[in-house]
Residue, then its C-alpha position, 0 to 999 in steps of 0.5 A: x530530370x526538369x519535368x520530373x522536378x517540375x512535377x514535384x513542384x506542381x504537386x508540393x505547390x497544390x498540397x498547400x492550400x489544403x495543408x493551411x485549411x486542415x491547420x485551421x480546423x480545431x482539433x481536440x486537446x489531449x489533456x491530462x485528467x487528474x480525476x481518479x488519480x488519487x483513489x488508484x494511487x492509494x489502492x496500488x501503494x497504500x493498500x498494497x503495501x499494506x496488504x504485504x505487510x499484513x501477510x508477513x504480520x499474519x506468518x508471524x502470529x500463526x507460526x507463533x501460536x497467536x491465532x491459537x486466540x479467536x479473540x486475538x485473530x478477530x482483533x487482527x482482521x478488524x483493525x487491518x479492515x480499516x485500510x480497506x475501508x478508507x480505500x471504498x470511501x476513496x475509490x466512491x468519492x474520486x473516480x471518472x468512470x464505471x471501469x477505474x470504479x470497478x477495476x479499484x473495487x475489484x483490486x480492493x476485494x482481493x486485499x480484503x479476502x487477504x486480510x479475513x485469512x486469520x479468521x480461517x488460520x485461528x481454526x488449524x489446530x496448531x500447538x503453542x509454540x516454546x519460541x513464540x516471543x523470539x518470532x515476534x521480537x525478531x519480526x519487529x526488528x526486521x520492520x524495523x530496518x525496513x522502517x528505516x527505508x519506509x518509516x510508516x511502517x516502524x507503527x507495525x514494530x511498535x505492534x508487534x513490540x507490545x504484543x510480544x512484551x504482553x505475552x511476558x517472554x523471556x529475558x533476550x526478546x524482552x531486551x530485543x521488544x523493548x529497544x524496537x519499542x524505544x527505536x520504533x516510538x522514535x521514528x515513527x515520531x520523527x516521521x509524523x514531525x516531518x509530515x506535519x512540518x512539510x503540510x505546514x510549509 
């Protein structure tokens, strides 16, 4: 049982030298790069919830007769490629390298592909719908209620609000588009006073 000790010891003992060497090496310093960051972050969350948003908006049109309109269904496609846009010129100016570059530009081709989707829907020979007016008023209300959770979204109410009143409906989605109109205005105000008041703090 001593020697076995002993041995050990010996053993610990002849470790050591070679364990302060290898601790004064210089070794490489895993720091974080924050290069990058802010491109992907905006692809993810901004053009993602976006591109969700604008599905639920292009269900809302076709089924209430909207893209029966080219006009109305090219409107759609060219103000929603405003996101994706901003997204390139993010994904170009902030990036480390060809990988994160590709893997945005790739992420940032299928949220266009999504958003060109009327232009194939304005070609479905589909008849007006009678209850237009009550999709769109009714969609505008469930934003809404989700804009109360994410308030940016309350500006896609405040579309489909004046959308709706545009197409004159009838008395009830009239009443329904003119307080989702007077509530979006609201939020979205108060959220724009929130940002502008935290930038400035």
């Amino acid at each position: 049982m001593r020697i076995y000790s002993s041995l050990c010891q010996s053993k610990c003992l002849s470790s050591l030298p070679a364990l302060l060497g290898l601790s004064l090496l210089p070794l490489p310093a895993l720091a974080f790069d924050p290069s990058g960051g802010t491109a992907s972050l905006f692809i993810i969350l901004g053009l993602g919830g976006f591109t969700l948003i604008n599905l639920f908006l292009q269900g809302l049109f076709f089924f209430a007769g909207q893209y029966r309109s080219t006009a109305f269904a090219k409107g759609h496609v060219l103000s929603a490629l405003i996101v994706p846009l901003i997204a390139v010129a993010l994904a170009i100016y902030d990036h480390r390298g060809w990988s994160d570059f590709a893997l945005n530009l790739g992420i940032i081709c299928v949220g266009i592909g999504l958003i060109l989707l009327p232009l194939q829907l304005c070609q479905i020979d589909k008849p007006a719908n009678r209850n237009a007016d009550w999709i769109i008023s009714l969609g505008a209300l469930f934003i809404l209620a989700l804009s109360y959770v994410i308030a940016p979204l309350a500006f896609f109410t405040i579309v489909l609000t004046h959308i709706c009143l545009a197409s004159s409906p009838s008395r009830v989605p009239k009443l329904l588009s003119y307080l989702g109109l007077l509530l979006g205005y609201g939020l979205f105000g108060y959220w724009l006073y929130q940002t502008a008041m935290m930038f400035q703090s």
